[in-house]
C-alpha positions as CSV (number, residue, x, y, z in Angstrom):
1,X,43.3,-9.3,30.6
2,X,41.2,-9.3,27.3
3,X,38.1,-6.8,28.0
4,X,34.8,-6.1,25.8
5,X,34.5,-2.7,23.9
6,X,31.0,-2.3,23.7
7,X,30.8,0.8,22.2
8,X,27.9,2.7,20.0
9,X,30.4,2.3,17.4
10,X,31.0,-1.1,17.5
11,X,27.4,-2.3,18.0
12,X,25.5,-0.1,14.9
13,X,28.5,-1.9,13.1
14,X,28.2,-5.4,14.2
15,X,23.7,-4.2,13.6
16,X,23.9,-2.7,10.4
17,X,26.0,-5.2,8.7
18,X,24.4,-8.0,10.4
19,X,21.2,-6.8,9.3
20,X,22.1,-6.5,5.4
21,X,23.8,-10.0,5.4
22,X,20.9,-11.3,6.6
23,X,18.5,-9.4,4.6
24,X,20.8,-9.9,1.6
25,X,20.4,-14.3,2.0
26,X,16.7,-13.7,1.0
27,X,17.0,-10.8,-0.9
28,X,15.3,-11.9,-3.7
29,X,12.7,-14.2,-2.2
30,X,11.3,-11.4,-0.1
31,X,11.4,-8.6,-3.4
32,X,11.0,-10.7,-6.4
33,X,8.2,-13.5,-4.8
34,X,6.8,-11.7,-2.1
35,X,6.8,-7.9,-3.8
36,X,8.0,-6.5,-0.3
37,X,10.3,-3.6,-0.5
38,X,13.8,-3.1,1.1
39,X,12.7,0.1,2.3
40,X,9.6,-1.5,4.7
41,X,11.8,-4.4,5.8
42,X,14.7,-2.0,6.8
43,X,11.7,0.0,8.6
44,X,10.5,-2.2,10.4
45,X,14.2,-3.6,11.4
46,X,14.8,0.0,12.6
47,X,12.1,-0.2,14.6
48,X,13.1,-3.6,16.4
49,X,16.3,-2.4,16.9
50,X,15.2,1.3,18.0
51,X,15.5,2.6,22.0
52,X,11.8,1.8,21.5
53,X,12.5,-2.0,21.6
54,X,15.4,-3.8,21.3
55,X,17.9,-0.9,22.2
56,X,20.4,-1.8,20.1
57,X,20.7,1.6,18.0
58,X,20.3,4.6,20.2
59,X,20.3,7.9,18.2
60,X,20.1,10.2,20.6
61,X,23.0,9.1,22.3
62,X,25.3,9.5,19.3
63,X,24.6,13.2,19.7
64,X,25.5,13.5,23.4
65,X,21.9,13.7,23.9
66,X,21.1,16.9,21.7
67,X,17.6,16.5,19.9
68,X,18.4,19.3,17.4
69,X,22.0,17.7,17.2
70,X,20.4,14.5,16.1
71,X,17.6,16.6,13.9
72,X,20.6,18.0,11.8
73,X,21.8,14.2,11.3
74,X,18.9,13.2,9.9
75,X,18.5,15.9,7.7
76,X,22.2,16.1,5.8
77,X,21.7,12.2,5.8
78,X,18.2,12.6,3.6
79,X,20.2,14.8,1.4
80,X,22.9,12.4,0.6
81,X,20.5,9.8,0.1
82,X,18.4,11.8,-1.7
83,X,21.0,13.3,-4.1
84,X,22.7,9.8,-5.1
85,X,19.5,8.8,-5.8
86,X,18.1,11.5,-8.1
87,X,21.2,11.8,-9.9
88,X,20.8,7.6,-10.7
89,X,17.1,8.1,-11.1
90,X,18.6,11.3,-14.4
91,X,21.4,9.0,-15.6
92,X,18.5,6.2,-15.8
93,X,16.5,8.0,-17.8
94,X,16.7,7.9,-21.7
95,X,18.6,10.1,-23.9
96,X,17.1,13.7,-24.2
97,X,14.3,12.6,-21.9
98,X,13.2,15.8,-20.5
99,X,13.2,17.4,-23.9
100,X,11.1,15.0,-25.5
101,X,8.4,14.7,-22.5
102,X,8.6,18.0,-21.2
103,X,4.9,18.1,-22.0
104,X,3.9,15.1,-19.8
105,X,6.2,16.2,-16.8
106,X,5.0,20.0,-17.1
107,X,1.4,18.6,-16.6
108,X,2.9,16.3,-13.6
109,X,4.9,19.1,-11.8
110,X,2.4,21.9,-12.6
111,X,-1.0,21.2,-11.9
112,X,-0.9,17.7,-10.5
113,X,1.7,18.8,-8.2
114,X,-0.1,22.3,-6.9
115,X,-3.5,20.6,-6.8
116,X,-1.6,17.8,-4.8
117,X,-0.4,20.6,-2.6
118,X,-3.6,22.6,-2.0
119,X,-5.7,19.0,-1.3
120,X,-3.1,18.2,1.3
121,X,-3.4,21.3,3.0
122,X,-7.3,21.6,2.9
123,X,-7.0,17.9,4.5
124,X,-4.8,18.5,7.5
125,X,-6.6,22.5,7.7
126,X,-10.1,20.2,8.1
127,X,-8.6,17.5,10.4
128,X,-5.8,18.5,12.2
129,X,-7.2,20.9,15.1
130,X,-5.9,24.0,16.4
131,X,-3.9,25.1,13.0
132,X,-4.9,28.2,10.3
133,X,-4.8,27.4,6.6
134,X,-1.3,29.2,6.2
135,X,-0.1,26.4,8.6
136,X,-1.6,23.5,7.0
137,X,0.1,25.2,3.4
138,X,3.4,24.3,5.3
139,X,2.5,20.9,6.4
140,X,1.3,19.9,3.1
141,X,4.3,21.1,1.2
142,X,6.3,18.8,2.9
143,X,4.7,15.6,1.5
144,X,3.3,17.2,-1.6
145,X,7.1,16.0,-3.6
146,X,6.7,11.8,-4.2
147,X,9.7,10.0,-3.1
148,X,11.8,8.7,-5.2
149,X,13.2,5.8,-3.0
150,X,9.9,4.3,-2.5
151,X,8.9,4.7,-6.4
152,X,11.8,2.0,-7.5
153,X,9.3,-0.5,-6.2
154,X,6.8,0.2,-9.0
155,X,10.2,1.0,-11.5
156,X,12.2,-1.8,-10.6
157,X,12.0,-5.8,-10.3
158,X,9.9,-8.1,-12.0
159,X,6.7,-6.7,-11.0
160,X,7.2,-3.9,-13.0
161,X,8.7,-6.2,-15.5
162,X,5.3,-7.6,-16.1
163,X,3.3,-5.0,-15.3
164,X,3.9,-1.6,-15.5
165,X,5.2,-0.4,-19.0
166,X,8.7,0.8,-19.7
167,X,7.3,4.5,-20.8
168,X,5.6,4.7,-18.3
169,X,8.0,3.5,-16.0
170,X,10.2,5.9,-17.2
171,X,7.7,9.1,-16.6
172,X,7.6,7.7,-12.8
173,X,11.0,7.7,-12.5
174,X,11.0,11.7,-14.0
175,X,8.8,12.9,-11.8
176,X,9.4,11.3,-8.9
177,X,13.0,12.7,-9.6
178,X,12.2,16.3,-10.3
179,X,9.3,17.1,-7.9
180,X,11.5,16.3,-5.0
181,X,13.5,19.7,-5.9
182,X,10.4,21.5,-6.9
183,X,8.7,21.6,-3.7
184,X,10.8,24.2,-2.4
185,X,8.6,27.2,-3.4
186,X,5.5,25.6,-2.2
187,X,6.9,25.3,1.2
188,X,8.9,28.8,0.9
189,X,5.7,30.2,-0.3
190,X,3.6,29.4,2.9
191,X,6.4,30.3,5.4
192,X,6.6,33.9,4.2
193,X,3.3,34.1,4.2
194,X,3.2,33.2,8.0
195,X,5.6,35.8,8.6
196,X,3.6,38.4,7.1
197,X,0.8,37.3,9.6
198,X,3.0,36.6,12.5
199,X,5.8,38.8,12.4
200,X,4.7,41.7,9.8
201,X,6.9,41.7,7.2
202,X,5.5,43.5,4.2
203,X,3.7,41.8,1.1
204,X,5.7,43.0,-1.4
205,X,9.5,41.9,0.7
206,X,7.7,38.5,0.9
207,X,6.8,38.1,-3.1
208,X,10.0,39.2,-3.2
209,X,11.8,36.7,-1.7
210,X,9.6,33.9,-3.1
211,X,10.1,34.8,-6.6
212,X,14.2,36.5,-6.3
213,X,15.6,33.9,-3.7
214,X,12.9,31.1,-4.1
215,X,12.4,30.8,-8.1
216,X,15.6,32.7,-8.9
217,X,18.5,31.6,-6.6
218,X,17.1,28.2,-5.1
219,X,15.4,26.8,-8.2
220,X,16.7,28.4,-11.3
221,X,20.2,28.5,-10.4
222,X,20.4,24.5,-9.4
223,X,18.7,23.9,-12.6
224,X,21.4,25.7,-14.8
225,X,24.0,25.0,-12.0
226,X,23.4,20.9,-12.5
227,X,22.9,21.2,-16.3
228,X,26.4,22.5,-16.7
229,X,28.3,20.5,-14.8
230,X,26.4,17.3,-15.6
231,X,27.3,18.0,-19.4
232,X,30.8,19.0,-18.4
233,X,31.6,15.8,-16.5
234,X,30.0,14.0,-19.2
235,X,33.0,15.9,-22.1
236,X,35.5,14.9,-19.5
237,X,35.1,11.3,-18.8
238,X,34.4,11.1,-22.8
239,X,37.8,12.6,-23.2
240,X,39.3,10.5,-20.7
241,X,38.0,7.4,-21.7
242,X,39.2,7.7,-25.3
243,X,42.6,8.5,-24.2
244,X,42.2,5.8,-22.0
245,X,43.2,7.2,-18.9
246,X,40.3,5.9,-16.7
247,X,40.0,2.5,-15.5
248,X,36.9,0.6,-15.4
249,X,35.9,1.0,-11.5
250,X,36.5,4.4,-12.0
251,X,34.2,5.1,-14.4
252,X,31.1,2.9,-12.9
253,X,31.9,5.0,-9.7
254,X,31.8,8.4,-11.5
255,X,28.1,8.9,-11.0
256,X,28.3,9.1,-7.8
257,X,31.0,10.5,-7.2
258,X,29.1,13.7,-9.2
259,X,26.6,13.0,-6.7
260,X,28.4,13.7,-4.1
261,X,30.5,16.9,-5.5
262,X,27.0,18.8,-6.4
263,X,25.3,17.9,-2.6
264,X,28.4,19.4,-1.1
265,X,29.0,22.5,-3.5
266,X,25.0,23.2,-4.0
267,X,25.6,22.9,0.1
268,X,27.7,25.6,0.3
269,X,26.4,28.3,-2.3
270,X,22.6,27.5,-0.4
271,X,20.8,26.2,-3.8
272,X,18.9,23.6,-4.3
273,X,20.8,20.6,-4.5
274,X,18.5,17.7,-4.8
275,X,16.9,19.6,-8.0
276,X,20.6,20.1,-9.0
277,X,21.2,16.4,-8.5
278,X,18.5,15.2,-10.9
279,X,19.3,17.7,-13.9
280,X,23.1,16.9,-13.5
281,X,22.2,13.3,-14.0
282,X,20.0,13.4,-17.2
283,X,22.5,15.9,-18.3
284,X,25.3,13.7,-17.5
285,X,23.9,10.8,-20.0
286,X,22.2,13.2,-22.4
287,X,23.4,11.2,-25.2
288,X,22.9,8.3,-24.0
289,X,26.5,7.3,-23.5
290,X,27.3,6.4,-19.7
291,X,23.7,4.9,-19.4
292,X,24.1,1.9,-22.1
293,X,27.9,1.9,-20.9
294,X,27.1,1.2,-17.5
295,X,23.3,-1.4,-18.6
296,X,24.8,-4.5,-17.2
297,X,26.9,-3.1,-14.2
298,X,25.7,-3.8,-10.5
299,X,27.7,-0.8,-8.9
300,X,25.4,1.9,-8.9
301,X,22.1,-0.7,-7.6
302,X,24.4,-2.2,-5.0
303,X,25.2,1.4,-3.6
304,X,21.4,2.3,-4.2
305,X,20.3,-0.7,-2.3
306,X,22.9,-0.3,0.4
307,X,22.0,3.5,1.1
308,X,18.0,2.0,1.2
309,X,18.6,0.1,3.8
310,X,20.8,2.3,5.8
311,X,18.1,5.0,6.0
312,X,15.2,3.5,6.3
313,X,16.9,1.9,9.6
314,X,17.9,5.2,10.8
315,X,14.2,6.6,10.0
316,X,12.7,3.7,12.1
317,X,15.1,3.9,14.8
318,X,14.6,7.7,15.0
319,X,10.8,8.0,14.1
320,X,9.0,10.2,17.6
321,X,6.7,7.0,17.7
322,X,5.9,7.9,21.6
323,X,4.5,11.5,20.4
324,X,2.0,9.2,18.0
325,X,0.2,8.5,21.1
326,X,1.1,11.7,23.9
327,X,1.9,14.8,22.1
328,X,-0.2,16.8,24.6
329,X,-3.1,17.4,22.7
330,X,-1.8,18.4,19.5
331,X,-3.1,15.9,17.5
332,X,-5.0,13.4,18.9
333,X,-4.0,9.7,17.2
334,X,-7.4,8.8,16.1
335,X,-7.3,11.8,14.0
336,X,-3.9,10.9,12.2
337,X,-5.1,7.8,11.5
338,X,-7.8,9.3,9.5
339,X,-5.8,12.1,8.2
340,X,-3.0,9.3,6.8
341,X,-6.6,7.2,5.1
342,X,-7.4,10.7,3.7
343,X,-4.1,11.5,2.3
344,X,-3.4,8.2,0.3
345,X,-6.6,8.3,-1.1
346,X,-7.1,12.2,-2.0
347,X,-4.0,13.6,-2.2
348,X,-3.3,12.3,-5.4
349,X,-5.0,9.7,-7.3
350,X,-8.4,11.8,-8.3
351,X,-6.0,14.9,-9.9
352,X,-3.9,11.7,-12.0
353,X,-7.2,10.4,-13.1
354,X,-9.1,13.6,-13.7
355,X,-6.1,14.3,-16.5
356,X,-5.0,11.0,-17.6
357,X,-6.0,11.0,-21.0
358,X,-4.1,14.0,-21.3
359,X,-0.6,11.9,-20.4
360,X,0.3,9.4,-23.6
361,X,1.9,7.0,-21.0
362,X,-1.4,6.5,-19.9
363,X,-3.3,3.9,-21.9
364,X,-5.6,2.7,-19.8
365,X,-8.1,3.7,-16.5
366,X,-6.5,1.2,-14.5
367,X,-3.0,2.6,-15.6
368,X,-4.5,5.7,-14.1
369,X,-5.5,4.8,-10.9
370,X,-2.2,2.6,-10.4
371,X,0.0,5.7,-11.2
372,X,-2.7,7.8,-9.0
373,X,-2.5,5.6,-6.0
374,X,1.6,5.1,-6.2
375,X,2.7,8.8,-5.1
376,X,4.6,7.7,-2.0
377,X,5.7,9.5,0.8
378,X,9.5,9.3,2.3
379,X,12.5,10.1,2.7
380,X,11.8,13.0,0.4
381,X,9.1,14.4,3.1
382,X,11.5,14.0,6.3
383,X,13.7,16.1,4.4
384,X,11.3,18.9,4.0
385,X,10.3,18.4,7.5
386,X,13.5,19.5,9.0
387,X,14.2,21.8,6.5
388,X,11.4,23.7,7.6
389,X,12.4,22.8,11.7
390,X,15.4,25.0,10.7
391,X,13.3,28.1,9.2
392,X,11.3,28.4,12.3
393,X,14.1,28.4,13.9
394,X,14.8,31.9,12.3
395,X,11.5,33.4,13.5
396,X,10.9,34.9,16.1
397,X,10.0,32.5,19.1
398,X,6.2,32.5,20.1
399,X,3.5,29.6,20.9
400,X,2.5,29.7,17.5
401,X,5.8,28.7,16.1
402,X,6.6,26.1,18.6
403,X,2.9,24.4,18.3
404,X,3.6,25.0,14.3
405,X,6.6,22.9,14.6
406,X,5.1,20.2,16.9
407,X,2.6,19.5,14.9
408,X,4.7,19.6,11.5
409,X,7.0,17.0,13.0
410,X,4.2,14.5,14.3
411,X,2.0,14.7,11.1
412,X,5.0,14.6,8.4
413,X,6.4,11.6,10.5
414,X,3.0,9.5,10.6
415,X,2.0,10.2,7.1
416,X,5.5,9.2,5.7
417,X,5.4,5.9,7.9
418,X,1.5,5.4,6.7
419,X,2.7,6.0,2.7
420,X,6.4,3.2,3.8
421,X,3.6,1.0,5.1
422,X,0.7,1.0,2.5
423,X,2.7,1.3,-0.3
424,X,5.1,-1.3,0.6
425,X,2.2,-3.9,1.4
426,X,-0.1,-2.8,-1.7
427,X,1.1,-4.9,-4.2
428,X,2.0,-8.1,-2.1
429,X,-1.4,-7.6,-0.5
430,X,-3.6,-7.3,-4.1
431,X,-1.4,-9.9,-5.5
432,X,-2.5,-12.0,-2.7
433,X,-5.8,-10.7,-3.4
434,X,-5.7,-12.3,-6.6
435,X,-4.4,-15.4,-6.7
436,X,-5.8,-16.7,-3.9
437,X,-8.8,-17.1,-4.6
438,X,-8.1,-19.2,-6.9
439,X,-5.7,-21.1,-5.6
440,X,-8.5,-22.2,-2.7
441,X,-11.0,-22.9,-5.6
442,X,-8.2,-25.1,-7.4
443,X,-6.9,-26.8,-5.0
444,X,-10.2,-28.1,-3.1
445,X,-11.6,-30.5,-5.5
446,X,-15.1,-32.3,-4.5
447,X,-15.1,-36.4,-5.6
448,X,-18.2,-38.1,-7.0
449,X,-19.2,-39.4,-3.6
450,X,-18.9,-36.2,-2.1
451,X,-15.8,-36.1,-0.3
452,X,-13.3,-33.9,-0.4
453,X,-9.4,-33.6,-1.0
454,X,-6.8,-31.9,-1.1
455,X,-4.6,-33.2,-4.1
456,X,-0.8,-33.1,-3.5
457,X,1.2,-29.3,-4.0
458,X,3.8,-29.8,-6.5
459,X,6.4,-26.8,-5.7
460,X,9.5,-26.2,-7.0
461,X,11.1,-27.9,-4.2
462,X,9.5,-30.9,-4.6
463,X,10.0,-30.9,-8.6
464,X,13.9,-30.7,-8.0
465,X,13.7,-33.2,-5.0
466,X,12.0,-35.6,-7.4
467,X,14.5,-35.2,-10.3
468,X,16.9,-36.3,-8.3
469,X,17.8,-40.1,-7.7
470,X,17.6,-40.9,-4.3
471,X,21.0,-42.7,-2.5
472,X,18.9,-44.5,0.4
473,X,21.5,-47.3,1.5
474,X,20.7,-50.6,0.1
475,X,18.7,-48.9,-2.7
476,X,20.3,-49.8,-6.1
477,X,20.9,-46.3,-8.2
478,X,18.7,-46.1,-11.3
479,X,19.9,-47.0,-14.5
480,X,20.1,-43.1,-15.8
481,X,22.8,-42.8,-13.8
482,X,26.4,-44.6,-14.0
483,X,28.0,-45.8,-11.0
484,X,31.2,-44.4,-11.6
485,X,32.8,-42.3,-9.2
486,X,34.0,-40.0,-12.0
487,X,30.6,-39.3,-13.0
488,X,29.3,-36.2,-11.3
489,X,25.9,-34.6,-11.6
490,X,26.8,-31.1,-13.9
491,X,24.1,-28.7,-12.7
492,X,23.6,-28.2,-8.8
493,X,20.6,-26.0,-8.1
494,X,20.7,-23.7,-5.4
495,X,17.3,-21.4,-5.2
496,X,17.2,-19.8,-8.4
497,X,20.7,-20.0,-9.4
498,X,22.5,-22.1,-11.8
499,X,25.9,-23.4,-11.2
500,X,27.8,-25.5,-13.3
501,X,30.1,-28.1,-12.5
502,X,33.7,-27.3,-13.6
503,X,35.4,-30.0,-15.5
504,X,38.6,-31.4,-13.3
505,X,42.3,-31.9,-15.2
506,X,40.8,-30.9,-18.8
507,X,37.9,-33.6,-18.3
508,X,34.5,-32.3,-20.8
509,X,31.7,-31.5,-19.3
510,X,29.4,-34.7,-18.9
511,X,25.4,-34.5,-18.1
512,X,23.3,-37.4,-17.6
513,X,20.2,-37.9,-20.2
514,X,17.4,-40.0,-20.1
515,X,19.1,-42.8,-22.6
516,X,20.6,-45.0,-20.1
517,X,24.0,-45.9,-19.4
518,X,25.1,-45.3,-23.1
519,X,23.2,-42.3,-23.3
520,X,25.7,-39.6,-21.8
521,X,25.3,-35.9,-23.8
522,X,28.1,-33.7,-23.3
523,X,27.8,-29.4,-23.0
524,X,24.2,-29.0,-22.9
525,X,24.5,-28.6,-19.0
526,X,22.1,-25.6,-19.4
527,X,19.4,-26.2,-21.3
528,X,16.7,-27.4,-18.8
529,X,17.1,-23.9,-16.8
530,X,17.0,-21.3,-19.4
531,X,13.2,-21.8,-19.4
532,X,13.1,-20.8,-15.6
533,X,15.6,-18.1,-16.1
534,X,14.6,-14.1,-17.2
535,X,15.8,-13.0,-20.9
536,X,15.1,-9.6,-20.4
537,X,18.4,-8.7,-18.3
538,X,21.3,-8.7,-19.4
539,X,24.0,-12.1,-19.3
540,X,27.0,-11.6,-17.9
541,X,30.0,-14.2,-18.8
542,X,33.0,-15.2,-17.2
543,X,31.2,-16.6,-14.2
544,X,29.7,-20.0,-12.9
545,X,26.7,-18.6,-10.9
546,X,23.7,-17.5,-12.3
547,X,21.2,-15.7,-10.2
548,X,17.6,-15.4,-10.8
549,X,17.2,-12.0,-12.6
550,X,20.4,-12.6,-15.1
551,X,19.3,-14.3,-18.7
552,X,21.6,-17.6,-18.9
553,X,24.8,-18.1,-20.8
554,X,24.2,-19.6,-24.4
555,X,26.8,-22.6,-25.0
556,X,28.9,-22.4,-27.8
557,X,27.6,-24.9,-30.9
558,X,28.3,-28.1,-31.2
559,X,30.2,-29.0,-34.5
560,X,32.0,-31.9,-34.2
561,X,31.6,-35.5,-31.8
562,X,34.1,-38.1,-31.4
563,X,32.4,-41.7,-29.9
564,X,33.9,-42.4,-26.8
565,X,33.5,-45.8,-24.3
566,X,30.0,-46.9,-23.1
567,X,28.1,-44.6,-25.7
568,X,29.6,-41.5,-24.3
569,X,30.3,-38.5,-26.6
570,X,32.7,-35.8,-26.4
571,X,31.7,-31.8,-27.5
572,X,34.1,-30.6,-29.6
573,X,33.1,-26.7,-29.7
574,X,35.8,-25.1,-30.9
């Protein structure tokens, strides 16, 4: 007898893929017209499929019911995430990039970054009750790096196409990428100074350790660590690509396949991997190479968009949202929501403006206060959150450790999910903001009499629905359109994409004009959608579809005709 398996295994299977096909068939509707990001859509899907709701993903059970089990999970799955995407976010990056704006970035990851740190920490020290300034030094720490994940909504897509400028998308992309690793000896910094406090360790042991293990082994070493081998894989996939000895799949995986080698070695020698990640990557395409090589390939965004959705689901199906509301009294929720209102508005935005003139890639005040606002917190912070669950760990067990980690754990968790929210409904919301107004004023006109009217909506489903003839039966086909059987329309439209109609047996291609029956124009199929299409990414031949965000294929010139039957002409393009 046939019997159901209906295992974890089998149903985060049949979830997770279930969940990206779906997302994946409006894709581009929800990130291109509505601005909303993968990362808040796979949150919120985590959440509906959490313990919390649907059931359907249960975390805990996967490690036999082990919290710190399931803690450890999380954490080496940030760190994958994390390191694929920093060393993307470095091989994105132009050619000598941190060279040439190592000015710019040392006034992003020196005082922006410390003053975001110490305003952080003053907030939760002033809101969060029952904690010393030491411990609020930790807790800030954690979400002082931006995340990197949630910045490719402001780098990415046609929204920053059309609005945000390629420099300064590119400074964005640097920081976001190198802060991540640099917020190690902010949070190292205020746990030895709690064991000095706590546990009695000498001052000059502790400055030690920050500045020998911290700044020397942890920081310096990943930088010189992920410098070397990102320019040695760089000289041996040169060398193997002349000799040609790599094939092509190969060498669009080989990014991340360096990813994945420096997270695992940097993992065993205890440095700092996701700094290492980053400097391997802009090492990796220091000249450039790999990064136009690789302009028009889909590999590395398919596997960055599939590792998006992945953790933000398991961050919304893991997220303590029950110790939002009963943590037994260690912070009450009213005062998280003000600490998260606090956060997004202080935390970073007055620093970014107070020094903006000093940035070139700053032009304007509005500039400023975008790039202010946009320091989002993530995956980057849920990382840092359990790396410092396993430090306390390592002390020695008291109340004060145990309510230091409690309250780490429930105010890293609701800042990062007010930062995935905010920031992922900001720019749908203020474009909303914008146009709507005066759309309402537009669209409600007043006649001379005094009444009003709504006049019709022409959308683009409409348009297309109008272009095309209807077949009602007993309704005679217009004359723009033979009755022949072997005349088929050449362009179907299907949402934004283009496809067009193969010719059968050797037959040309044959597209209807406005002339009548004698008026048939052959191999211009395309030329009424290359207005609606983008010309700023890259074409692609050799294929029939054409999505909305790839420029259209530019037919080949006509040279020659020869006059057919009926007025129809033949392209001769060769």
């Amino acid at each position: 007898m046939p019997t159901l398996a209906i295992t974890n295994f089998n149903i985060v299977l049949s979830v997770l893929g279930g969940w990206i096909s779906l997302f994946g068939l409006v894709s581009y509707l929800c990130k291109e017209n509505f601005y909303l990001s993968e990362a808040l859509i796979s949150l919120l899907a985590g959440v509906a499929f959490s313990p919390a709701a649907a059931n359907l993903i249960r975390p805990l059970e996967y490690t036999g019911g082990d919290q710190e089990r399931l803690d450890t999970v999380t954490l080496y799955f940030t760190r994958l995430v994390l390191g694929v995407q920093l060393v993307l976010a470095g091989v994105q990056l132009p050619s000598r990039y941190l060279r040439k704006e190592w000015r710019t970035l040392g006034l992003l990851l020196g005082p922006i970054m410390t003053a975001m740190w110490l305003a952080t920490a003053l907030l939760v020290w002033g809101v969060v009750p029952g904690i010393g300034f030491l411990e609020a030094l930790v807790v800030g720490s954690c979400v002082t790096p931006t995340d990197p994940v949630l910045s490719n909504v402001i780098v990415k897509g046609r929204f920053a196409d059309h609005n945000v400028p390629r420099e300064l998308q590119d400074v964005i992309v640097a920081e976001s990428g190198a802060n991540d690793g640099l917020g190690y000896p902010f949070l190292f910094l205020g746990l030895y100074l709690l064991e000095v406090g706590w546990e009695g360790k000498g001052r000059g042991e502790v400055v030690g350790l920050w500045f020998g293990e911290t700044w020397g082994y942890t920081i310096l070493l990943s930088v010189v660590y992920g410098a070397v081998v990102g320019w040695g894989a760089n000289k041996l996939l040169h060398w193997a690509e002349e000799r040609k000895f790599v094939d092509r799949e190969s060498f669009l995986v080989f990014a991340i396949s360096l990813a994945l080698f420096i997270v695992g070695t940097c993992g065993m020698i205890g440095s700092d991997d996701v700094l290492a990640c980053f400097i391997a990557g802009n090492a990796f395409t220091w000249d450039d190479w790999f990064r136009l090589e690789t302009l028009d390939d889909s590999l590395q965004p398919t596997v960055d968009m599939l590792l998006n959705v992945s953790v933000f689901m398991w961050l919304g199906a893991v997220c303590p949202w029950h110790e939002f509301l009963v943590n037994d009294g260690v912070v009450p929720l009213y005062r998280l929501v003000i600490l998260g209102i606090l956060v997004l508005l202080f935390r970073r935005l007055p620093w970014v403006f107070a020094i903006h003139k000093f940035i070139p890639q700053i032009e304007e005040i509005r500039q400023a206060i975008f790039v202010g606002f946009f320091g989002p917190v993530g995956v980057s912070a849920i990382f840092y959150l359990y790396i410092t669950l396993e430090f306390l760990k390592t002390m020695e067990p008291s109340e004060k450790v145990e309510h230091l980690g409690e309250v780490v754990k429930v105010v890293v968790w609701f800042l990062a999910i007010c930062s995935i929210v905010v920031h992922g409904l900001s720019i749908p919301l203020g474009k909303l903001g914008f146009y709507l107004p005066r759309t309402l004023s537009r669209g409600i006109s007043v006649t001379s009499d005094g009444r009003e009217f709504l006049p019709p909506i022409r959308s683009r489903v409409s348009t297309l629905v109008a272009r095309r003839p209807r077949r009602n039966s007993g309704e005679e086909l217009p004359a723009t359109e033979p009755p022949s059987s072997d005349v088929r329309r050449s362009v179907y439209r299907i949402g934004g994409s283009v496809i067009p109609r193969r010719p059968i047996h050797g037959e040309p291609d044959i597209k209807t004009t406005s002339g009548g029956l004698g008026g048939l124009a052959i191999g211009a199929d395309q030329a009424s959608s290359a207005a609606e299409t983008d010309l700023g990414s890259p074409s692609v031949p050799g294929r029939t579809i054409r999505f909305p965000d790839e420029s259209p294929v530019i037919a080949a010139p006509i040279t020659a005709t020869a006059p057919g039957p009926a007025g129809v002409q033949y392209a001769d393009s060769t």
